[in-house]
N, C-alpha and C positions, 0 to 999 in steps of 0.2 A: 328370762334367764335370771336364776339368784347371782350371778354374777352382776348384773345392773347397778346394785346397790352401791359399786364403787365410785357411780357417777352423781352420787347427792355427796357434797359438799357439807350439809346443816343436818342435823337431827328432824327428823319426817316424821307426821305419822298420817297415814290417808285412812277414813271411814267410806266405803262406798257401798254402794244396793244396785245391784241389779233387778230390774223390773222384766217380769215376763206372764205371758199370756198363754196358755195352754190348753189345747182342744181335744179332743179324741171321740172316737165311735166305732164302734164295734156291733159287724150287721150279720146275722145271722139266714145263711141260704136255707141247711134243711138240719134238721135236728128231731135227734128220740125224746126232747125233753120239748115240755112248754112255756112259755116267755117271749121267744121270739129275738129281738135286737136288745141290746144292751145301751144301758140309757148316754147320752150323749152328758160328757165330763167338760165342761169349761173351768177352767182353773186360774185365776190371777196369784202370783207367786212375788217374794220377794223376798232376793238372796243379799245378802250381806256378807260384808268381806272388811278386812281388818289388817293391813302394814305398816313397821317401822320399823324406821333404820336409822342409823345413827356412826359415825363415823370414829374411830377410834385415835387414830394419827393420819397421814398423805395415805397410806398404804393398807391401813386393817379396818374395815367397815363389819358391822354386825346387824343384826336382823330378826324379825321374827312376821309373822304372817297364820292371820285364822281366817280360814275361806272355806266354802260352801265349793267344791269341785263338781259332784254332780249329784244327780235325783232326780228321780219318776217316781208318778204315782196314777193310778185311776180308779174312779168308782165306776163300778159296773150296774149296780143295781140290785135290788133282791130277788126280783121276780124274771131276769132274762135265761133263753135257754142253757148258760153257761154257768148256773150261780154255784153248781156242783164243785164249779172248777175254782171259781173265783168272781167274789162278790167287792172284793177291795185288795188293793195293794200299795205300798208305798215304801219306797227303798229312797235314803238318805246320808249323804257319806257327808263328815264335819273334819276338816285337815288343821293341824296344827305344826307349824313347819319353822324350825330354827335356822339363820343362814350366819357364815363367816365369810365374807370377802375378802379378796386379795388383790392390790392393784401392781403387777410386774413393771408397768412403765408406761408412758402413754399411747400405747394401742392395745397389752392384751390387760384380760381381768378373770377369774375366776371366781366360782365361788358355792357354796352349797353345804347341807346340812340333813339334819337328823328328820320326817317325818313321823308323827303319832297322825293316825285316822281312827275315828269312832264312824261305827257306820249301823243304822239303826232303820229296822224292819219290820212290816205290819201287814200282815196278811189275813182276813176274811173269808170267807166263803160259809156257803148253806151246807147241811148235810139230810140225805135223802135215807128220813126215815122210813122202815117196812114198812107194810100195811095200808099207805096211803095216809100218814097221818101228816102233820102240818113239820115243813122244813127244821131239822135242829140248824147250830149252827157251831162253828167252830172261829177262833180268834186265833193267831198266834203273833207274838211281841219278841223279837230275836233283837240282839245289840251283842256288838262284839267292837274290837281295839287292835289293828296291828298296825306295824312299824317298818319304815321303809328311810331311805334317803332320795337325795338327788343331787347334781352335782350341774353345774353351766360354766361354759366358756362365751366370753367375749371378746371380738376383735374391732377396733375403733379406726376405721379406713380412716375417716378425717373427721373436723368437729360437729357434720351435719351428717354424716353416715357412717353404720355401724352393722356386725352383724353379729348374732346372739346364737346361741344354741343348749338345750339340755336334756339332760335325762333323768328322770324318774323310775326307780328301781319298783320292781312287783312287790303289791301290800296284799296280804292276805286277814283280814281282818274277819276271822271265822267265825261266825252266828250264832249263839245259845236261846234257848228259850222254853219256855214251856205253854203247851197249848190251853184254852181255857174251852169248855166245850157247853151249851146249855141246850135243853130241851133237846135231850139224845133220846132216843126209844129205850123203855129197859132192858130186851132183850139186846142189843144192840151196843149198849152201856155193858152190860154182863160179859157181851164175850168179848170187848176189847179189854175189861176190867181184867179178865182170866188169863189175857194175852199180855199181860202188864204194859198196856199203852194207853191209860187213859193220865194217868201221872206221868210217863216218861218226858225227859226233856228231848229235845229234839236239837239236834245240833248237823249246820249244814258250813258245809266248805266252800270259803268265797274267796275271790281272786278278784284284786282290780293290778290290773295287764301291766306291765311295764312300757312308760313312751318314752321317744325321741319327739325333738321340737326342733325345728329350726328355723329361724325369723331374720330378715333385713328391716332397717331403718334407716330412711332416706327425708331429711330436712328441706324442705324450700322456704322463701322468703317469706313476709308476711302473717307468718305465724302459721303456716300449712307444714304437714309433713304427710309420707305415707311409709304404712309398714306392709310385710307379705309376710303371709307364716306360711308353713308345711308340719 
């Protein structure tokens, strides 16, 4: 919860990386096309995240935060029976998030601020020329910006438990881009040419959802504690 930040005392700033390991595979039962299974994708990944806060008087605490919220991606392959459909993809959201705290008195806290997200798209795939000639292929590179808030409350039972909660307003952060296409068939090139779609930009409508969060923090001795989200 951006409310939290009421509870540092000193000017912060934390650098962390989350490490992760990603697998996927995709098997092909029966298909009009030829390739078969799509190639097995192991992926090591490593996200970065970026907070600091800084306290103003007893009462007004300020913030800012750049994290990595979420992203998928997979390589399929060039030769599997799906490469029509998709031979690559990779979707990538980057959040840039302002907070203002509020401390009312020693149980509650408030707090939250403006969201910008950039969120950046890369899609692949074969194109099935007439005639039997050899795969064209098409690329398309979409990036787009929208803006959002959020807003968290916290209530401080006592000094080893707390409970937090927040919301996340819906960002739409809609897509542009233009496709790049090589080794098309001429005929093929021609009549998308006459359809005016070989230049067109392509623009798609994206939503990332609006959430609620809700979290307990519970301290025990020795330097343990446990939390529970929803």
């Amino acid at each position: 919860s951006p409310a939290g930040i009421t509870r540092l005392d000193q000017q912060e700033l934390l650098v962390g990386a989350a490490v992760a390991v990603t697998e996927s595979k995709f098997e092909v039962d029966e298909a009009n096309r030829s390739g078969g299974d799509a190639d097995n994708d192991t992926s090591l990944l490593f996200v970065p995240s970026f907070y600091y806060s800084r306290p103003i008087n007893d009462r007004w605490y300020v913030g800012a935060a750049l994290t990595v919220p979420s992203g998928f991606g997979n390589e399929y392959g060039k030769n599997w029976a799906g490469r029509y459909l998709s031979e690559e993809s990779d979707l990538a959201f980057v959040a840039l998030a302002g907070t203002v705290g509020f401390r009312f008195d020693d149980h509650w806290s408030i707090g939250g601020g403006a969201i910008m997200m950039y969120t950046d798209s890369t899609s692949k795939a074969r194109i099935n020329n007439p005639g039997g000639s050899n795969d064209g292929r098409i690329e398309l590179e979409e990036d787009g910006v929208g803006f959002g808030w959020q807003l968290g409350l916290m209530y401080e039972i006592s000094d080893s438990a707390r409970i937090g909660a927040v919301y996340r307003a819906e960002i739409d952060p809609d897509l542009s881009g233009e496709p790049d296409i090589d080794n098309l068939d001429p005929l093929l090139a021609a009549g998308l040419d006459a359809l005016g779609l070989l230049d067109s930009d392509i623009d798609v409508d994206f939503t990332v959802p609006e959430m609620v969060q809700l979290g307990y923090y519970q301290a025990f001795g020795d330097g343990w504690s446990f939390t529970l989200d929803a």
